[in-house]
VOGU-3710 file (C-alpha; in Angstrom, 3 decimals, decimal comma):
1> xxxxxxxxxx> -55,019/69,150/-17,620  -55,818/67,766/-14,208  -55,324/69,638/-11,030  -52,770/67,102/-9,672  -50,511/68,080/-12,533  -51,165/71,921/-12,678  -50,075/72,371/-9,011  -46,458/70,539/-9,808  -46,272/74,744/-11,544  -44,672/77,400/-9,591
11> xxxxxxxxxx> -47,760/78,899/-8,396  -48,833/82,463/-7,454  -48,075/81,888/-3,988  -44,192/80,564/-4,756  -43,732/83,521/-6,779  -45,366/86,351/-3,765  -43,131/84,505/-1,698  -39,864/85,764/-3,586  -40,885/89,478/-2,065  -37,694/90,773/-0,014
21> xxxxxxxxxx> -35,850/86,871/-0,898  -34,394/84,926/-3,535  -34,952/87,305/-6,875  -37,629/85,577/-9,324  -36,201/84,342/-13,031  -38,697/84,990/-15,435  -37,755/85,154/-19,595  -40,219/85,732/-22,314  -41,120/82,622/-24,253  -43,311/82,139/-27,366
31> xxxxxxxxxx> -42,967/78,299/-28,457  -42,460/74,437/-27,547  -38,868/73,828/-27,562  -37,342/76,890/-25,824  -40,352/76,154/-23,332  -38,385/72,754/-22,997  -34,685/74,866/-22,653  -35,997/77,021/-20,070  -38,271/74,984/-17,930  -35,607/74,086/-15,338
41> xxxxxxxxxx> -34,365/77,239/-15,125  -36,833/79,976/-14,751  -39,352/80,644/-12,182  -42,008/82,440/-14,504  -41,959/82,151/-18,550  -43,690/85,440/-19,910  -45,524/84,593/-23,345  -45,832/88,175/-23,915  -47,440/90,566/-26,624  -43,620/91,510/-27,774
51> xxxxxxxxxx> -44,144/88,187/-29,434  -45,721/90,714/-32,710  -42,335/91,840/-33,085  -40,203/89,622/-32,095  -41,957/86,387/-34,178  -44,082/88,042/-36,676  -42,073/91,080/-37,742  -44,664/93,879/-36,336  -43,532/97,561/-35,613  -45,232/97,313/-32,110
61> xxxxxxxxxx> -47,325/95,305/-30,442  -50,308/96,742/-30,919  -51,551/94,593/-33,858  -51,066/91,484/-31,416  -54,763/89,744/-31,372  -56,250/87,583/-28,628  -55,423/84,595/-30,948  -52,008/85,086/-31,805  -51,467/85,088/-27,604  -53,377/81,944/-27,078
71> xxxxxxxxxx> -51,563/79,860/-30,364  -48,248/80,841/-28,717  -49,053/80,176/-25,161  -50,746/76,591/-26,321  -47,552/76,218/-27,564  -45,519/77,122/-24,129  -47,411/75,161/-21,988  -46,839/72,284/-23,892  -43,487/72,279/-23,823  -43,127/73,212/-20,150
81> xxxxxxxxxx> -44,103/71,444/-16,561  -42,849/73,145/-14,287  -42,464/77,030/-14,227  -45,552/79,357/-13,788  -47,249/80,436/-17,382  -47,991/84,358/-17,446  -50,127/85,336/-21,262  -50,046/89,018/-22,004  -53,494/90,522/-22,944  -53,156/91,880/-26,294
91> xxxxxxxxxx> -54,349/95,567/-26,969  -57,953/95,844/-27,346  -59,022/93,027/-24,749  -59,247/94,594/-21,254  -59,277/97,883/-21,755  -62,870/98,425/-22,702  -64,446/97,037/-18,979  -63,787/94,293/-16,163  -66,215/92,237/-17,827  -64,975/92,100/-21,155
101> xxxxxxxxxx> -61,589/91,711/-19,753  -62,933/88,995/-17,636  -64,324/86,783/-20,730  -61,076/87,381/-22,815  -58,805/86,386/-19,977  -61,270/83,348/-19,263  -60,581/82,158/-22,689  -56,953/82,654/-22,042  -56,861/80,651/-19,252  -59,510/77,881/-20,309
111> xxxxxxxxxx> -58,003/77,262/-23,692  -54,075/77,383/-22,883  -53,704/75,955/-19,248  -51,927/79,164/-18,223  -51,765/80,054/-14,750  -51,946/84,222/-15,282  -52,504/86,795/-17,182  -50,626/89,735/-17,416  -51,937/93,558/-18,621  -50,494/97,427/-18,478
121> xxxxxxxxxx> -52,118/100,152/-16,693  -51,239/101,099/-13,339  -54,120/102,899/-11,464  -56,597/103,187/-14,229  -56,798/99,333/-14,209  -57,454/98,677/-10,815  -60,777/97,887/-10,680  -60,176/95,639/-13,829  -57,061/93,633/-11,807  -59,984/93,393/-9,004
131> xxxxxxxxxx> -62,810/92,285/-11,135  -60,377/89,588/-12,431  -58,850/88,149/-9,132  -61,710/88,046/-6,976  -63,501/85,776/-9,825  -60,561/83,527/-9,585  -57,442/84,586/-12,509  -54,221/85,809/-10,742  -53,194/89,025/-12,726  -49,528/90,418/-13,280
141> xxxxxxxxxx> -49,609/93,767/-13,531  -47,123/96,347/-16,011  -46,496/100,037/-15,218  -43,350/102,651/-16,393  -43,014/102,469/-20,184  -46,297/100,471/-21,058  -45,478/99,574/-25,002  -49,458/99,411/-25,760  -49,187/103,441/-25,087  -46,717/103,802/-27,318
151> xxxxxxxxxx> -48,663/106,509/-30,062  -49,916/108,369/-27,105  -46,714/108,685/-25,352  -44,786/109,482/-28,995  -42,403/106,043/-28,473  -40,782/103,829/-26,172  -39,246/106,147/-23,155  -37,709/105,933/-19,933  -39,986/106,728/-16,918  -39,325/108,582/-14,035
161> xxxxxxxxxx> -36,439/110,280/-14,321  -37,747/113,591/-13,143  -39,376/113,276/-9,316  -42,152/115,495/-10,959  -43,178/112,025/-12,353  -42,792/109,694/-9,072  -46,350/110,605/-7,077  -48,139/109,487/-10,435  -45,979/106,658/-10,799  -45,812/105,650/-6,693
171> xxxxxxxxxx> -49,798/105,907/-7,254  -50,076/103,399/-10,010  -47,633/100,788/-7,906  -49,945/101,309/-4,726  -52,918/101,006/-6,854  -52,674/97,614/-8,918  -50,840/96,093/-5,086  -54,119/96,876/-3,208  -56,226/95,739/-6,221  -54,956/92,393/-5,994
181> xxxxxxxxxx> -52,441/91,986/-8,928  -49,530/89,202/-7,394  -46,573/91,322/-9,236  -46,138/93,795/-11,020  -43,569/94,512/-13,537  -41,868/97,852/-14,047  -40,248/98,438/-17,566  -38,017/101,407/-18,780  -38,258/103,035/-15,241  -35,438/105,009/-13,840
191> xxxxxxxxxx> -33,308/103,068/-10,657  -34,216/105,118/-8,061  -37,598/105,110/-8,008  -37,628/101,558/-9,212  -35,936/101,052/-5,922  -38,457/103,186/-4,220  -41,521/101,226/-5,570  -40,053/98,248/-4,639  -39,443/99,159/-1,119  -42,879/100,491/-0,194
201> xxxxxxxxxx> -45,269/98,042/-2,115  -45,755/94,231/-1,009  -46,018/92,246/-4,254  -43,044/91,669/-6,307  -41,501/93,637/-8,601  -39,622/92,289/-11,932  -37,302/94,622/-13,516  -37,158/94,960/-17,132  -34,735/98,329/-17,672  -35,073/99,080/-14,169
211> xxxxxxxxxx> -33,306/98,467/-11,008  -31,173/95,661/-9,606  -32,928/96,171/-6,226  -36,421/94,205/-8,050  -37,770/91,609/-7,024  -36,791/89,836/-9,887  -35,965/90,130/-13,498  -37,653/89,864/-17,131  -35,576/90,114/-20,235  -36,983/88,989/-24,095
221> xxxxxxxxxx> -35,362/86,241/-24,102  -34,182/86,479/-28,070  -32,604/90,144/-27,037  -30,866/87,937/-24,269  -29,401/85,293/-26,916  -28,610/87,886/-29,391  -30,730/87,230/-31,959  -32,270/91,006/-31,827  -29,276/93,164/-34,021  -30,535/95,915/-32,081
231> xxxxxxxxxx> -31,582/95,096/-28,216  -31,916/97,667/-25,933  -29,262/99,392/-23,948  -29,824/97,715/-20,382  -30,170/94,206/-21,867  -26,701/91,996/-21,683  -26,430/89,492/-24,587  -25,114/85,933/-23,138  -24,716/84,837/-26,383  -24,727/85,155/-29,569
241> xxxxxxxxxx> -26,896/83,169/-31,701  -27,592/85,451/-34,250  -24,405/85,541/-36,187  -23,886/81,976/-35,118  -27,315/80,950/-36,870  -26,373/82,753/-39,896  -23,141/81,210/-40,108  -24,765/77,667/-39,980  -27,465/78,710/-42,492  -24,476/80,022/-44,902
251> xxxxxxxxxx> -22,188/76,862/-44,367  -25,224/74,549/-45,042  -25,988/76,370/-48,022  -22,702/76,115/-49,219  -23,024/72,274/-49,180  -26,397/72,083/-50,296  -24,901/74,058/-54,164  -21,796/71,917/-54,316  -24,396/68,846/-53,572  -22,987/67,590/-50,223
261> xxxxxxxxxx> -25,519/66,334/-48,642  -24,232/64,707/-45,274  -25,343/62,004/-44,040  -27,494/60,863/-46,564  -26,147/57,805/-47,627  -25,960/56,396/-43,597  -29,320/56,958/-43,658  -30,580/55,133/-46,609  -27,755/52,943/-47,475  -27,817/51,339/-50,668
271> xxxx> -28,816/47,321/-50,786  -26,266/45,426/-52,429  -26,939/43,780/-55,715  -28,155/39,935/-55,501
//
């Protein structure tokens, strides 16, 4: 990919920029032709880790590996042009040092096209989020409910909602902003300190379960379309492909048992005898 063409991308700058002004529209994404769908619409596609669950059937994300992240986000970037990539780093690849995070988000980056990468940890990743953007890979950072915790935390919980837990959290926001990261995303967090957070810190902040005062928002997109039976509570469904897909699936197989097969004999007509 030439540079001429990467820069026609919302870059890191455009999406700073949104801080305090026009909220950023970011959806998950995980393949070609929804890439296509959403291109025009969204600032920031998110090819993140929920993909294990959400594609391949996983309990959590944890089992996501480095390759599974870079097939999908392949995948995204070719159906897209214009909105700014963002690839989760699957459990297991940053955590262990800068460096190693370093040569796992270089791969991301090299071998997808991606503009960013994107990993949880608020003030315990700081120096990693550093390491990373002073050798040239914008990072998006995650803090609140962090789903790669999930066994140490016990499951998927709100943050916040006691102000015993806001210095700790406050500290993790303040932390990735000065290390360099150009948003951060705050998941399952309760709305007032959401609200808080985004006042005091710089960057941007995309809400996921959090408050309408973000920066911006992030939603999976298939919990969005109603696909997921069972999204979570903050998430509202604008449509409802799900039972609509089903429906489809059941009316086709209908035909396909009573041998209607549409269409069929438009496309290879028969030739008339000589």
């Amino acid at each position: 990919m030439s540079v001429q063409t990467q820069l026609k991308r919302v870059t890191v700058p455009e999406i700073r920029a949104h801080k305090g002004a026009a909220p950023i529209v970011c959806l998950t994404c995980y393949h070609a032709h929804t890439a296509r769908l959403l291109d025009n619409h969204v600032d920031l596609m998110l090819v993140g880790d929920s993909l294990g669950m959400v594609m391949h059937g996983l309990e959590t994300t944890l089992g996501v590996t480095l390759d599974m992240m870079i097939t999908h986000a392949k995948a995204v970037m070719r159906g897209s042009k214009r909105a700014l990539v963002t690839v989760d780093l699957p459990f297991g690849s940053y955590e262990e040092s800068p460096a190693i995070a370093f040569r796992n988000a270089a791969r991301v980056i090299q071998e997808t096209g991606a503009t960013a990468v994107k990993l949880e940890g608020g003030a315990r990743m700081a120096e990693t989020i550093h390491y990373l953007t002073e050798r040239g890979i914008p990072v998006m950072a995650h803090i609140g409910l962090t789903p790669q915790m999930v066994h140490v935390k016990g499951g998927f919980r709100t943050t916040g909602r006691t102000e015993d837990e806001w210095p700790a959290l406050l500290a993790d926001a303040r932390a990735i902003s000065d290390a360099g990261a150009f948003a951060v995303v705050l998941e399952g967090m309760a709305e007032p300190l959401a609200a808080k957070i985004t006042r005091e810190i710089p960057i941007p902040t995309i809400g996921i379960g959090a408050s309408p005062q973000c920066d911006g928002q992030i939603l999976v997109m298939e919990d969005m379309l109603g696909l997921n039976p069972n999204p979570p509570k903050f998430v509202r469904q604008y449509a409802q492909l799900g039972p609509e897909i089903e429906a489809a699936v059941k009316a086709y197989a209908t035909d396909v048992r009573e041998r209607r097969f549409p269409g069929v004999e438009n496309v290879y007509p028969m030739k008339k005898a000589q």
